[in-house]
C-alpha positions as CSV (number, residue, x, y, z in Angstrom):
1,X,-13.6,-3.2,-26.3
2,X,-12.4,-3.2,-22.8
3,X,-14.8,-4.2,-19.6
4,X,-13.7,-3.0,-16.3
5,X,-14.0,-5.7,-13.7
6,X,-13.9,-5.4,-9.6
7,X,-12.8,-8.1,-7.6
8,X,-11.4,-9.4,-3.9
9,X,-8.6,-11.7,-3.9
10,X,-10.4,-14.8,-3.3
11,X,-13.2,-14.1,-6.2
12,X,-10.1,-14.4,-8.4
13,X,-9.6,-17.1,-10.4
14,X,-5.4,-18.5,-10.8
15,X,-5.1,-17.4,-14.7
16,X,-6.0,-14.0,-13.6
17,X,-4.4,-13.6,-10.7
18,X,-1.2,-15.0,-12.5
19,X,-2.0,-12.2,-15.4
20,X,-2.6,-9.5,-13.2
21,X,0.7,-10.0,-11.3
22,X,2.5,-10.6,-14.6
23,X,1.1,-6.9,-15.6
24,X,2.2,-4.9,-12.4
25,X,5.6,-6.3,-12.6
26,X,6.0,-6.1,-15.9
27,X,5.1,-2.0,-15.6
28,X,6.8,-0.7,-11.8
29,X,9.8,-3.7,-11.9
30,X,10.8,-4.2,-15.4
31,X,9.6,-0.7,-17.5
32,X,10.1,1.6,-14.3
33,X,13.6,-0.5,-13.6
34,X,12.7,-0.6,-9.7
35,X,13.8,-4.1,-8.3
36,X,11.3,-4.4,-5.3
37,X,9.0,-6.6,-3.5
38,X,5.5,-6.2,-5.9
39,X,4.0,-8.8,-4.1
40,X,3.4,-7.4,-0.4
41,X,0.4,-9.4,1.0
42,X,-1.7,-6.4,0.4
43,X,-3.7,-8.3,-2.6
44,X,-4.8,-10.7,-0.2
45,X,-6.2,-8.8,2.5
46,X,-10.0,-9.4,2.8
47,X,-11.0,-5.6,2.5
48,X,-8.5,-5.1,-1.0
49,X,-10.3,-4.6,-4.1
50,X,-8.2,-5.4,-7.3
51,X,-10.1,-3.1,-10.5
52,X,-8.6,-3.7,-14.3
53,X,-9.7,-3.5,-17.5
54,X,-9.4,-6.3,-20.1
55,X,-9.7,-6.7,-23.1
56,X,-9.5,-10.1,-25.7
57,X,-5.8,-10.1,-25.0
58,X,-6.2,-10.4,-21.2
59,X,-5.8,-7.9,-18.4
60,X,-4.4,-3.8,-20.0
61,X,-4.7,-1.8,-17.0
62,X,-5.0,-2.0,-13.3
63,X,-5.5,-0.7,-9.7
64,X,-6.0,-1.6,-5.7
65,X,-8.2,-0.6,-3.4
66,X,-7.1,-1.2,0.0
67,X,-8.8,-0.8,3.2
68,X,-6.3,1.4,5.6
69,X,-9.4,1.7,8.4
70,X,-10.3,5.1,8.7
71,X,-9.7,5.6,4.9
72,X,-9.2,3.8,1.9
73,X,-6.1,4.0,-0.1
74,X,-5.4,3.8,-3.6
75,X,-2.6,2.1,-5.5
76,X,-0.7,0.3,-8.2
77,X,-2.3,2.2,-11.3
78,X,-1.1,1.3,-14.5
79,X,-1.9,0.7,-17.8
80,X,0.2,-0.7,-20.4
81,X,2.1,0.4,-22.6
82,X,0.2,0.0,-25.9
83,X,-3.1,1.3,-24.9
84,X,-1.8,4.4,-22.9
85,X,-3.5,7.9,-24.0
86,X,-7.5,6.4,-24.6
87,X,-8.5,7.7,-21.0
88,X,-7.9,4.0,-19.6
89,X,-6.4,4.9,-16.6
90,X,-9.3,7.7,-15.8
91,X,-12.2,4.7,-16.3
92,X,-10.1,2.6,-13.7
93,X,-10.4,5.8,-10.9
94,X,-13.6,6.6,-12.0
95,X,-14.4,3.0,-10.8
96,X,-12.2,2.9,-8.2
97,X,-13.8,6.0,-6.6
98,X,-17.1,4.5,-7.3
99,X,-16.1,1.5,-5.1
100,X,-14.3,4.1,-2.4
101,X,-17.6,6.4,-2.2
102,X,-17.6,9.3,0.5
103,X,-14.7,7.6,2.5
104,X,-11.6,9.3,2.7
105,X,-8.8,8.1,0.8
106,X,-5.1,8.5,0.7
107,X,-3.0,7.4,-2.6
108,X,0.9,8.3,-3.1
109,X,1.0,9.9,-6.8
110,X,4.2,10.0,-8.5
111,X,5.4,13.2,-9.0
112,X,4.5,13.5,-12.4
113,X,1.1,12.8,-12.4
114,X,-0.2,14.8,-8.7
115,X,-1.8,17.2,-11.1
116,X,-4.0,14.2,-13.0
117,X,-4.8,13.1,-9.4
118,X,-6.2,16.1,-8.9
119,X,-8.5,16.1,-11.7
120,X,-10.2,13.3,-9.1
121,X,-10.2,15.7,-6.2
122,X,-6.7,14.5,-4.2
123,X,-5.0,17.2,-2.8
124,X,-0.7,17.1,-2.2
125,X,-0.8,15.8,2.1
126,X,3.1,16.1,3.0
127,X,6.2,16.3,1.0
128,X,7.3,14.8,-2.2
129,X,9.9,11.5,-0.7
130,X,10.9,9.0,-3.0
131,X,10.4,5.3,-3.2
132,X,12.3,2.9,-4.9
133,X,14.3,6.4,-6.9
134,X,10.9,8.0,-7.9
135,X,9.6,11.0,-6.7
136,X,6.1,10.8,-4.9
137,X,3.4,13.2,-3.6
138,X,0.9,11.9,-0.3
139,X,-2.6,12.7,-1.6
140,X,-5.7,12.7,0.2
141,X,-9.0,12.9,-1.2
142,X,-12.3,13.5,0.9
């Protein structure tokens, strides 16, 4: 069974963080092959909200709410590997828009998946451009 949980930075505790980092790299550095900077300071701005789902094993899925002022914005959704294709990654938007409400908000979709995004209400906002050799779509919802 897997428990979505909602938390800021500082309501985290150091295992988690540590597993929650160790999750996002281990999806958009190692799986994706993009050598980057995963760690931005975003996680650690008082308005971000980090959302996953756990199960006994520890932290299987994940995404950030950050607080972009007139709008929120939406980012680093994942889920691992193994426990891809159970609807996983819908619970984690369904809770992040739970947490966004009727704010506006903005996310960057890979290519690939602009038409799941819009299954939440986003709508393509600018040309594809790629980041880090992936093609992405600006979205804005709201």
């Amino acid at each position: 069974m897997t428990e979505v949980r909602v938390a800021a930075f500082d309501e985290l505790d150091a295992r988690t963080a540590y597993l929650l980092w160790q999750l996002r790299e281990s999806v958009f550095v190692v799986e994706q092959e993009c050598p980057y900077a995963e760690l931005d300071g975003r996680d650690l701005e008082p308005g971000t909200r980090h959302v996953w789902a756990a199960d006994a094993s520890g932290p299987i899925g994940y995404l950030r709410v950050l607080d972009d002022g007139d709008h929120a914005r939406i980012g680093r959704v994942l889920v691992a590997r193994p426990h891809r294709g159970h609807g996983l990654s819908s619970e984690l938007m369904r809770a992040a828009l739970d947490l966004v409400g009727d704010r506006p908000s903005v996310l960057d979709a890979q290519s690939p998946l602009a038409g799941w995004y819009e299954t939440f209400g986003y709508r393509p906002d600018g040309d594809e451009f790629v980041e880090d050799g992936i093609p992405h779509v600006p979205m804005r919802r709201g």
